[in-house]
Each structure stands twice: as structure tokens, then as C-alpha cells.
C-alpha positions as CSV (number, residue, x, y, z in Angstrom):
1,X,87.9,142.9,-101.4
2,X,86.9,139.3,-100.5
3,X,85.6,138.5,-97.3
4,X,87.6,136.5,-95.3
5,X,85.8,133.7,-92.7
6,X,86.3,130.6,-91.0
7,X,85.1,127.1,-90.7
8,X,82.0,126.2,-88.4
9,X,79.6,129.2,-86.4
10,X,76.7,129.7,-87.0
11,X,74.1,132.5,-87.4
12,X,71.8,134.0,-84.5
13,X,69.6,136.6,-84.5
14,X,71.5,139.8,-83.9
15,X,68.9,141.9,-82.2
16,X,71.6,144.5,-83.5
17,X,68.6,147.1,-85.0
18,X,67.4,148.1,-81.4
19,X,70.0,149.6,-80.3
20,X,72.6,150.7,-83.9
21,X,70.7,154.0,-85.1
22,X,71.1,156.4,-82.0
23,X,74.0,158.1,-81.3
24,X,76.4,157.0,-77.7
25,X,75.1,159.4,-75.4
26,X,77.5,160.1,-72.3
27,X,75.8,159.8,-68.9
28,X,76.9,161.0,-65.4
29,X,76.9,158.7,-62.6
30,X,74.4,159.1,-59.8
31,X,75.6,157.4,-56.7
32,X,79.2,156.3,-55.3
33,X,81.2,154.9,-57.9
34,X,82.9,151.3,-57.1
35,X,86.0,149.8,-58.1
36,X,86.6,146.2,-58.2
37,X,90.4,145.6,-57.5
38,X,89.9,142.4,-60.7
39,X,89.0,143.8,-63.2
40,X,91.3,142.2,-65.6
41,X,93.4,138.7,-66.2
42,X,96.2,138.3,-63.9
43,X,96.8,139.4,-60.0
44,X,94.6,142.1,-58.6
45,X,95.3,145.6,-58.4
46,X,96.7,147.1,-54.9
47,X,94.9,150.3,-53.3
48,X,97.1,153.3,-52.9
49,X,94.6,155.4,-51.7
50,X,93.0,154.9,-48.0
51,X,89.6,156.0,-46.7
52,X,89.0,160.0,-45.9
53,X,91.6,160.1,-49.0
54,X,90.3,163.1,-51.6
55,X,90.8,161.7,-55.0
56,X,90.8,163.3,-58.9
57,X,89.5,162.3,-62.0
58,X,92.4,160.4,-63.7
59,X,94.1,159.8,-60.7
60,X,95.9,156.2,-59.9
61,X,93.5,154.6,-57.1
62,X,95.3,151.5,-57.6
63,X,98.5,150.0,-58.8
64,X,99.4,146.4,-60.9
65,X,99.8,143.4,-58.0
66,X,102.6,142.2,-61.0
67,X,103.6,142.3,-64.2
68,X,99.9,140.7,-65.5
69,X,98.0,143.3,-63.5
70,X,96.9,147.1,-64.3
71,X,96.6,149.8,-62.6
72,X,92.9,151.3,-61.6
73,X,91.9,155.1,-61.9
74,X,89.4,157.6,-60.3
75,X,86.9,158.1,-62.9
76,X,85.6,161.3,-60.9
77,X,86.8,163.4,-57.8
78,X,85.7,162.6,-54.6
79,X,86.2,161.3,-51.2
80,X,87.3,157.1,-50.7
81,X,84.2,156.5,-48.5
82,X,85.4,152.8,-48.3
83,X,87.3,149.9,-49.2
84,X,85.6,146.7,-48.8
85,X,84.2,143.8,-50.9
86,X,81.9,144.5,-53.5
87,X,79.6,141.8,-55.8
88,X,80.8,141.0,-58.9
89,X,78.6,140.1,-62.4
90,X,79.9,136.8,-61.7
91,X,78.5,136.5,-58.2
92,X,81.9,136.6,-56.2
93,X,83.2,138.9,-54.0
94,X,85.8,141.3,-54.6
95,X,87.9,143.9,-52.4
96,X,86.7,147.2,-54.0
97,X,87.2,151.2,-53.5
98,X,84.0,153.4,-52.9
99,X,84.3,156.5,-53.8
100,X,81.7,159.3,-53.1
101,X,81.2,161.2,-55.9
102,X,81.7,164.9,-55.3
103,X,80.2,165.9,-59.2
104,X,82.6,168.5,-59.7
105,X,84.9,166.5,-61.8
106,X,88.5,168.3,-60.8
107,X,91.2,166.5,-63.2
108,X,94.8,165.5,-62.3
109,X,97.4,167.9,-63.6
110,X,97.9,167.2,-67.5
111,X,94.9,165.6,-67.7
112,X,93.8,165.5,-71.9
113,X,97.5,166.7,-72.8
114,X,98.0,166.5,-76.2
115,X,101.0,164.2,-77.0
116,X,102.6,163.6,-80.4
117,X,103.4,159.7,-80.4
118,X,105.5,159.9,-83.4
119,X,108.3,161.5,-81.3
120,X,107.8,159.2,-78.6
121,X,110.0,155.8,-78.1
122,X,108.7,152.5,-77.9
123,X,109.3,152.6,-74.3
124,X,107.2,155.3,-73.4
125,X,104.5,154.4,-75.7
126,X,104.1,151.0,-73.5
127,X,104.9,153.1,-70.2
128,X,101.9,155.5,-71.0
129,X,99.6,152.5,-72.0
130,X,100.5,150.5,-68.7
131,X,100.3,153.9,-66.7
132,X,96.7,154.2,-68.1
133,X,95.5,150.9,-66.9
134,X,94.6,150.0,-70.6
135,X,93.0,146.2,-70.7
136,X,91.5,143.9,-73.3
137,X,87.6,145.9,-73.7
138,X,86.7,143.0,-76.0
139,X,87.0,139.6,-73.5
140,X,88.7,139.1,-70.3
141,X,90.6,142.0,-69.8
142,X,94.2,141.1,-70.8
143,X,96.7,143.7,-69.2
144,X,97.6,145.1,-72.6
145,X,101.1,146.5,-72.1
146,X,101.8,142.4,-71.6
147,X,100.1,142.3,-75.2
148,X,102.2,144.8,-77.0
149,X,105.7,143.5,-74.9
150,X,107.0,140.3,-77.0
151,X,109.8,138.8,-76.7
152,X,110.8,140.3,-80.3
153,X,109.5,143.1,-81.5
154,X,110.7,142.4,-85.4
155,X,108.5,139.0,-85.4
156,X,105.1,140.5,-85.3
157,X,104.0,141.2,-88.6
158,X,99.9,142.1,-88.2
159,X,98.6,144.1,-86.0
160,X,94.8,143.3,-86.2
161,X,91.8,145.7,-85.0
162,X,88.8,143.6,-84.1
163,X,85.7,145.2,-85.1
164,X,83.5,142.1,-86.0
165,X,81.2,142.3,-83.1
166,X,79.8,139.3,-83.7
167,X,78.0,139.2,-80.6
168,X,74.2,139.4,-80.8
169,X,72.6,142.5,-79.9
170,X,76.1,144.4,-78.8
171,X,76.4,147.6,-81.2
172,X,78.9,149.6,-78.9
173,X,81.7,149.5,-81.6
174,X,79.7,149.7,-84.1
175,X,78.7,153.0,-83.0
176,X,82.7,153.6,-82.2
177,X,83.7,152.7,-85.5
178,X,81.1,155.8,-87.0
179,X,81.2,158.1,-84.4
180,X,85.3,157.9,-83.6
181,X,87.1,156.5,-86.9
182,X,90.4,159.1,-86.2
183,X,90.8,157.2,-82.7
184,X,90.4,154.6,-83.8
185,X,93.2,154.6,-86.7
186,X,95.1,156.9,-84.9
187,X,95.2,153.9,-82.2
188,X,96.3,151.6,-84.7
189,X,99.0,153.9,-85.9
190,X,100.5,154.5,-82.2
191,X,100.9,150.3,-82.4
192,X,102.2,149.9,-85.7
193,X,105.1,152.3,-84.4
194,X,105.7,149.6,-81.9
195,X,106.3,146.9,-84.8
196,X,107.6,148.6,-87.7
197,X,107.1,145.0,-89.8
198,X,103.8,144.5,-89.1
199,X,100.6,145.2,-91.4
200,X,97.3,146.9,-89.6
201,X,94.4,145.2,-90.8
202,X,90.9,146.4,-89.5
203,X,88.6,143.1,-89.6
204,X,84.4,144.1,-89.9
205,X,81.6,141.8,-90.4
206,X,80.0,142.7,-93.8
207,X,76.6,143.5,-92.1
208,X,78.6,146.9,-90.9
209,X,78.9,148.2,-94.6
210,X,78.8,151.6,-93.0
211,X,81.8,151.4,-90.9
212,X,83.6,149.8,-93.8
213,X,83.1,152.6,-96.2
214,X,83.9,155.3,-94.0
215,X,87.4,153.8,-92.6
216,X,88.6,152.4,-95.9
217,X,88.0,156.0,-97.4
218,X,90.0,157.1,-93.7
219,X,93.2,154.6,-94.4
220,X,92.8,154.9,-98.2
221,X,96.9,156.9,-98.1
222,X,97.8,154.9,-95.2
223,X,100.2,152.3,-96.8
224,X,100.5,150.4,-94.0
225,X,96.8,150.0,-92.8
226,X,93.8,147.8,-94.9
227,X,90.3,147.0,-93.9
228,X,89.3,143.9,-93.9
229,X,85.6,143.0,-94.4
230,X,84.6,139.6,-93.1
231,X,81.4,137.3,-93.8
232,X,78.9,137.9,-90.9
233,X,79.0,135.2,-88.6
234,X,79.4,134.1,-85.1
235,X,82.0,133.6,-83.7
236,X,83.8,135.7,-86.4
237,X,85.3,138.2,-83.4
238,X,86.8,135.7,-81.2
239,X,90.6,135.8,-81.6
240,X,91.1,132.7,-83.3
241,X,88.7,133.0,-85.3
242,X,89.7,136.6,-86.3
243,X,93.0,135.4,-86.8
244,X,92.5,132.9,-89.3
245,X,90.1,134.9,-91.5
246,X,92.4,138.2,-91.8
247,X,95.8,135.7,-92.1
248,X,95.5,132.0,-92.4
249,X,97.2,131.6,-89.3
250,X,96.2,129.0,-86.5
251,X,96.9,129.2,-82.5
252,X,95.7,127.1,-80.3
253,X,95.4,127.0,-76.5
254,X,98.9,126.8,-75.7
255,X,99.6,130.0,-77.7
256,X,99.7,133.4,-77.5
257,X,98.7,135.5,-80.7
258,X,102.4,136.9,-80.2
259,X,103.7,133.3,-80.9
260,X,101.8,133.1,-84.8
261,X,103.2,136.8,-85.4
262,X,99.8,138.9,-84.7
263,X,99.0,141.2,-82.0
264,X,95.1,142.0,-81.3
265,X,93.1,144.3,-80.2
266,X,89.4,145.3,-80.6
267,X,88.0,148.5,-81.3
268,X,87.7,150.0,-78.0
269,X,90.9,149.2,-76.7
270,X,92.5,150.6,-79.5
271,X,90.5,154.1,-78.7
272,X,91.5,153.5,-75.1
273,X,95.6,153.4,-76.3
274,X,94.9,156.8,-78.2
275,X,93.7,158.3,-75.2
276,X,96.1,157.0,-73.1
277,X,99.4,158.0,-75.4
278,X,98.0,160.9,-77.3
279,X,95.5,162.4,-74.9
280,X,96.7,161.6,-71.3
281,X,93.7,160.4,-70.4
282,X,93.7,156.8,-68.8
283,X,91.0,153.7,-69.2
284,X,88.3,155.2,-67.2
285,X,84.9,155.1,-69.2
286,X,83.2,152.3,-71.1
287,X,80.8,152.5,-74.0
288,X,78.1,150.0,-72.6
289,X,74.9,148.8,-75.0
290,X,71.6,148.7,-72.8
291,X,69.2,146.4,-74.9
292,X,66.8,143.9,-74.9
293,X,63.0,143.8,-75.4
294,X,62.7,145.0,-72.0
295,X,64.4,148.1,-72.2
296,X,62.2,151.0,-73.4
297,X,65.0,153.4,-75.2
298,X,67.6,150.7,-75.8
299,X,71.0,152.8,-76.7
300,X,74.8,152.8,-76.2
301,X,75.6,155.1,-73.4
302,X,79.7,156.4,-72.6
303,X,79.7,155.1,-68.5
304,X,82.3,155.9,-66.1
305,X,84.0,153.3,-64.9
306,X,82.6,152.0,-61.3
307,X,78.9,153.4,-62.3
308,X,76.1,151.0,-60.6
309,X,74.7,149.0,-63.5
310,X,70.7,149.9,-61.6
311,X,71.8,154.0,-63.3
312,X,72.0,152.6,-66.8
313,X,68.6,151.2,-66.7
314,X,67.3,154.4,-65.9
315,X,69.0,156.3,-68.5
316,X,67.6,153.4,-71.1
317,X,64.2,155.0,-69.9
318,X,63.6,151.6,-67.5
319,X,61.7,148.4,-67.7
320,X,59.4,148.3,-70.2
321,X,57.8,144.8,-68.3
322,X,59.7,143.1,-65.3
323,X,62.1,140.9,-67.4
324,X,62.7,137.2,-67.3
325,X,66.6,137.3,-67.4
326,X,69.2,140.0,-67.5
327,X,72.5,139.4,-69.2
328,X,75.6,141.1,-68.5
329,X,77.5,141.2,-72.2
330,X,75.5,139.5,-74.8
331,X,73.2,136.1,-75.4
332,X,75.8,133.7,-76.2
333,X,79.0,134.7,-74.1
334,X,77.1,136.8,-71.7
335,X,76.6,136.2,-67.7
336,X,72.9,136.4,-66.4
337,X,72.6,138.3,-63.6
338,X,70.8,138.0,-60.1
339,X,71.5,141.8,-59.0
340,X,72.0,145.0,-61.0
341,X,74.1,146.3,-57.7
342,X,76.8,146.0,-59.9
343,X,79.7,148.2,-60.8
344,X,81.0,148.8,-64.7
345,X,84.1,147.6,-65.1
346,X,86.3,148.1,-68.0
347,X,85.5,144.5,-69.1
348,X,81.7,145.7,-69.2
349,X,80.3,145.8,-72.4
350,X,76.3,145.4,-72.5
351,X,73.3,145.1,-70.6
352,X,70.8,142.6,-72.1
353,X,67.4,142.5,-70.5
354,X,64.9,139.9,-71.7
355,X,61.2,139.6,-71.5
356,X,60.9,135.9,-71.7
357,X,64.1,133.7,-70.7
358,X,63.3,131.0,-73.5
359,X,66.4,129.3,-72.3
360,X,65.2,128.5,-68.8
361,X,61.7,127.4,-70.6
362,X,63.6,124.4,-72.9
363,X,64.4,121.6,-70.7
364,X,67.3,119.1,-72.1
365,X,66.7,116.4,-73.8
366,X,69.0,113.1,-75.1
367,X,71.9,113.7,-77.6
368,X,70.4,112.8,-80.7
369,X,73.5,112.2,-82.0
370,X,72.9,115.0,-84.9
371,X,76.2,116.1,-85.1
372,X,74.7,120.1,-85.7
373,X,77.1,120.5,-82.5
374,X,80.5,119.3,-84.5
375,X,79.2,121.1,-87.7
376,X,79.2,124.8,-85.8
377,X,82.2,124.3,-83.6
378,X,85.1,126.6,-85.1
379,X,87.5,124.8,-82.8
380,X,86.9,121.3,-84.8
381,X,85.9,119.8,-81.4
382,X,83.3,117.2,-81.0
383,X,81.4,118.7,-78.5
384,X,79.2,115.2,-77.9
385,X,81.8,113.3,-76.9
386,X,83.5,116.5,-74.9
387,X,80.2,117.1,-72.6
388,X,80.2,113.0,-71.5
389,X,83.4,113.2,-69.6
390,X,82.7,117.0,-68.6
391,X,79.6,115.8,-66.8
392,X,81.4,112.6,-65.3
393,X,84.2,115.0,-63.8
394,X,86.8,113.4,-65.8
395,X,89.3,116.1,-66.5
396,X,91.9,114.0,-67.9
397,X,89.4,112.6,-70.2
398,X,88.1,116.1,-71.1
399,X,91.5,117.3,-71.8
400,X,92.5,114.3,-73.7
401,X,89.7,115.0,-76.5
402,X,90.5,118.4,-76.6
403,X,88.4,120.3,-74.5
404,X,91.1,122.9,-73.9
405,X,90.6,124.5,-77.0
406,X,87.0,125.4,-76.6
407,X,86.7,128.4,-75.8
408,X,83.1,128.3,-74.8
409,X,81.7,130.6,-78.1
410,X,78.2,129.0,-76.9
411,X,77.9,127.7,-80.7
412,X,77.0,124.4,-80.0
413,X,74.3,124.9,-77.2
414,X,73.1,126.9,-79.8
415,X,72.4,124.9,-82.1
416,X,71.7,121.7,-80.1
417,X,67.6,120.6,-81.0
418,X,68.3,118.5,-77.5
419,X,69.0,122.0,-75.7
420,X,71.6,120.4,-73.9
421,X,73.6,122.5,-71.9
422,X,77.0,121.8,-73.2
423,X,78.8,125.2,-73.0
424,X,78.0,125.3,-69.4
425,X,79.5,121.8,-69.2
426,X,82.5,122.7,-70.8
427,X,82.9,126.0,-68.6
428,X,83.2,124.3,-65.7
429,X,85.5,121.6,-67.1
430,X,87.9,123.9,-68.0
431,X,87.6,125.9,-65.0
432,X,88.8,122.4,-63.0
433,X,91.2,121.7,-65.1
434,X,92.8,124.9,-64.9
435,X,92.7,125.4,-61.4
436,X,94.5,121.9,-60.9
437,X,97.6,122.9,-63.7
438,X,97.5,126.0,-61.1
439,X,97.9,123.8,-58.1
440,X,100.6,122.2,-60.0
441,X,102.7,124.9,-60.3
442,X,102.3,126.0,-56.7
């Protein structure tokens, strides 16, 4: 089959090989387990739990503040020891539950039931994802019974798996992909009951030949379901991106994938739906890559949700030198971090720790007026133009030459011979702008 792409991106070191060849190895958590009431788009989650409360593994700790919320669940048994505010990998503070982990791992009743989702309505299929507190594993954390509720059902025509993971130095899906293949179909299968016009198409980056062998042989008698490989390339996951490769279909910020026909999902998510509505088991672990050329045993590790990130270091085998920069997710999209006394969300995805922080060492120079930036953009931006009214404030300015539709890949910093930091620019641009069209509305 040809391998679909897209204009622009660009191609980093993956850093990919230190972490690929081992086996996910499941880990325990050590200390109390915290969890952040935001851990997904939309209004936070509300505690139904208080302190002294005893709670079980799989049991609600939290319910949706709305409709674009999710519920939160114990990922062990234990006692609430407190709820308070907790740090963040962002830096900001957020109302959390601490929960002292009693390591004896007592499960809700029905916990693991088998389910058959092909004798279950649409309704319950949706009721059992939202019930799970199932999220976006692959970005911000979308509530994902919001994703798979259009308007019309009949008008979604491709449901598409995202297992690009064109990030450098994440292999957590990759790992998936070999290690859980039936989940990971069987996940798209529960969805395609949801739109019975759509197509399932399972997008991979070509440098995963692997993974593509093993789940085209898998949906080989599944009429409904192809794999897709793709050219290896960043930012070949992102959703747009992903889009136009696997359909030749454009959105743009103002859409929703819904709104060109497509639902997405990426691999994790769609094992998270399995469990949720054929294993009644809600969203409460993470596959997390701990990486870098600071880590002695870099690996994928299957975390509970709320586990302190300083516990994954230790399982990596710790610090091989005292590193430069750590990275919550990966190099280009990743958040450096100032403290490990973080928890894992479900948004979590990777711990990069660096030796040297070569970033920090470049200092900025003049645009050069190049034009590498425009080249690797796969929004068709001109990020030289963007960054002069970003730094000058300017939103309308910065919305008027399209800065809304970056959605901060990194691929121009990247790029950039002036190391000018113009994703960072752009970041905070379009946090402004955002929170005035909020204002707005109030």
C-alpha cells in the first residue's frame, strides 16, 4: 500500500532505539498516589469522596464538573489522606485527592467483567466509556465520550487509530501496538459499532514495519478495518496532519474532526475503550516511556494513575549523571520540568531526561530570513512574520495572519539556524488570545 503524508515537517532524531526492544514492564506505586482534579480539556472533576473515606481500585473518586469533563478513579485501595492542591507538570496548582496506598489492591464489585459489546446499544457503549473516565492518551485529554457523541451519527465515515508516534524518543505505542494488537482492534471494533458508515483505518509511520505486519495480518478478514502505513515524519501524528494523509480531508481551527466526517483516537485510548466496555475496568493506568541519555535502563513501564513521577526514575534504574533538563512527554511538544513531585496523569506519556540541555546552550540570533521555518510548517503558516506581532503582544495581529492554526508542533524552532524561539512565542500568543474569546463569552 502507499504511504500516505503531508506537506511540510520535518525529520528529528528519534532517540526511538533506547527505549523500543524491552518489553512494558508493570510497576507498583510506592508512596500515596495523587489525583489532579484536571486532568483533561474542559471543567474539572468534582470529589465524591472526603478524607478518612476507604476507597477501591476502580472506584469513582471523582465525577465530570459538565458535560466536557470526566470522571476520575482510584487506581488502588486505600484511605483519602487528603484533598488539597497538588503541582502540576505545568507548574500550576491543582485541587488533588491523596490517597494512601493500602497495597492490597481490593477491586470494586465487577471489576474485569467480561462484556460482549456486540449486544450492547450505542448508548451504553458511550455510558461505559464516560463511566470509565476515558480521555484523549495522545494530547490534551479530550473527554472522549464528547468525541464519539456527534450531532449525527450516519455522517462520520472514518474512524482513524493514530499510531504514528511521531514524537522523538516516545515508544509507548509502539510497544502497545506489539504487545496488545487484539485491544487494540477489538477497540476499534467497539467504535465502528457506534458509526456503522464509517471505515477504521490504523495510520503507522513506516519506521514501525513491525507493528504493521502484525496488525494487517490481525484485520486481514476484517472488511471494515485497513492499516494504513505513513511516511515517517514529524508531525505525521498530530490530528490534522493524520487526517489529511489517511483521507485528504482538511480542518482547521474552527473545526472539530466530527465536522470533516472522522473521529480520532490514538492507540492507547482505543485500549483504554476496550477495557472500559469489554473489561469493566476504567482509565486508571498509563504506559509511560522513561528515556533519555540520563536514564540508565530506559524502558516503557504500565504506571498507575496518580504514581509520583521521582518512582519511575527509580524503576529506570536512576540517573546515570545529574541531567541538564527533564522533559515531561517528548523533545518537541514536551514540558521541561523543575520538580519530579509530580503525579501521572492520564495525559502522561514520557519522561525524557537529558544530559546536556543543548537548547538552553543556543542563544537566538536575527531572522535570517531563510524561510526553513515556512518550508517545515504543515499548517502553511509563515512563522516569521507570526512571531513579530507575537512578541509585540498584538493578538489581533497574530490572529489576523493566522496564528490560530498553529498548533505549536515545535517544527519551526526546529529548524530555525537563528534558534529563535518561535514556538514559545506562538504558545503564549494563543494562550492570550484564547483567554480573551473566553472573556468574551462570559
Amino acid at each position: 500500500m502507499e504511504k500516505a503524508t503531508f506537506q511540510g515537517g520535518t525529520h528529528p532524531y528519534d532517540g526511538k532505539e533506547l527505549s523500543k526492544s524491552l518489553p512494558i514492564k508493570a510497576v507498583l506505586p510506592k508512596g500515596d498516589l495523587v489525583y489532579p482534579m484536571s486532568q483533561h480539556i474542559g471543567a474539572p472533576a468534582k470529589p465524591v469522596v472526603s478524607v478518612g473515606d476507604h476507597v477501591l481500585v476502580g472506584q469513582r473518586i471523582a465525577e465530570a464538573g459538565g458535560f466536557v469533563s470526566a470522571n476520575i478513579c482510584s487506581s488502588v485501595s486505600g484511605t483519602v489522606k487528603a484533598i488539597e492542591p497538588r503541582l502540576l507538570v505545568s507548574g500550576a496548582m491543582c485541587p488533588a485527592i491523596v490517597v494512601e496506598n493500602d497495597h492490597e489492591y481490593k477491586t470494586v464489585e465487577g471489576f474485569g467483567q467480561q462484556r460482549d459489546y456486540t449486544k450492547l446499544s450505542k448508548e451504553e457503549i458511550r455510558k461505559y466509556v464516560q463511566d470509565a473516565g476515558v480521555v484523549g492518551m495522545g494530547g490534551a485529554g479530550f473527554p472522549n465520550h464528547v468525541k464519539i457523541t456527534p450531532q449525527d451519527d450516519s455522517k462520520i465515515d472514518y474512524v482513524l487509530v493514530n499510531g504514528a508516534e511521531c514524537e522523538p524518543y516516545l515508544t509507548s505505542d509502539y510497544r502497545v501496538m506489539l504487545e496488545e494488537p487484539e485491544r487494540v482492534i477489538g477497540g476499534l471494533k467497539v467504535l465502528l459499532r457506534l458509526f456503522e458508515n464509517a471505515k477504521g483505518v490504523i495510520g503507522i509511520e513506516d519506521n514501525k514495519p513491525d507493528c504493521i505486519e502484525k496488525l494487517t495480518e490481525l484485520v486481514k478478514d476484517e472488511p471494515r478495518i485497513i492499516v494504513q502505513p505513513l511516511r515517517t515524519k514529524y508531525p505525521q501524528g498530530a490530528e490534522r496532519t493524520l487526517i489529511f494523509a489517511c483521507t485528504g480531508r482538511k480542518i482547521n481551527s474552527s473545526m472539530l474532526p466530527a465536522d470533516a466526517g472522522v473521529v480520532v483516537d490514538n492507540i492507547d485510548t482505543v485500549v483504554a475503550i476496550y477495557k472500559a466496555v469489554c473489561e469493566n475496568t476504567p482509565l486508571i493506568r498509563r504506559i509511560v516511556t522513561i528515556t533519555g541519555d540520563a536514564i540508565k535502563e530506559p524502558r516503557n513501564f504500565e504506571v498507575k494513575t496518580g504514581t509520583n513521577y521521582a518512582e519511575l526514575i527509580d524503576e529506570a534504574g536512576g540517573f546515570t549523571c545529574e541531567p541538564e533538563k527533564i522533559v515531561s512527554g517528548g523533545p518537541m511538544m514536551g514540558m521541561a520540568l523543575h520538580s519530579l513531585d509530580v503525579p501521572v496523569t492520564k495525559t502522561s506519556s514520557a519522561l525524557l531526561c537529558m544530559s546536556k540541555d543543548e537548547v538552553a546552550a543556543m542563544a537566538p540570533t536575527a531572522c535570517i530570513r531563510c524561510g526553513r521555518c515556512v518550508e517545515a510548517c504543515p499548517s502553511n503558516l509563515v512563522p516569521q512574520i507570526m512571531v513579530e506581532y507575537a512578541e509585540r503582544f498584538d493578538d489581533e495581529g497574530f490572529e489576523r495572519v493566522g496564528g490560530m492554526e498553529c498548533y505549536e508542533c515545535g517544527s519551526c524552532t526546529f529548524v530555525c539556524p537563528a534558534k529563535r524561539r518561535l514556538t514559545q512565542a506562538f504558545k503564549q500568543a494563543r494562550k492570550s488570545v484564547m483567554d480573551k474569546r473566553r472573556s468574551a463569552k462570559k
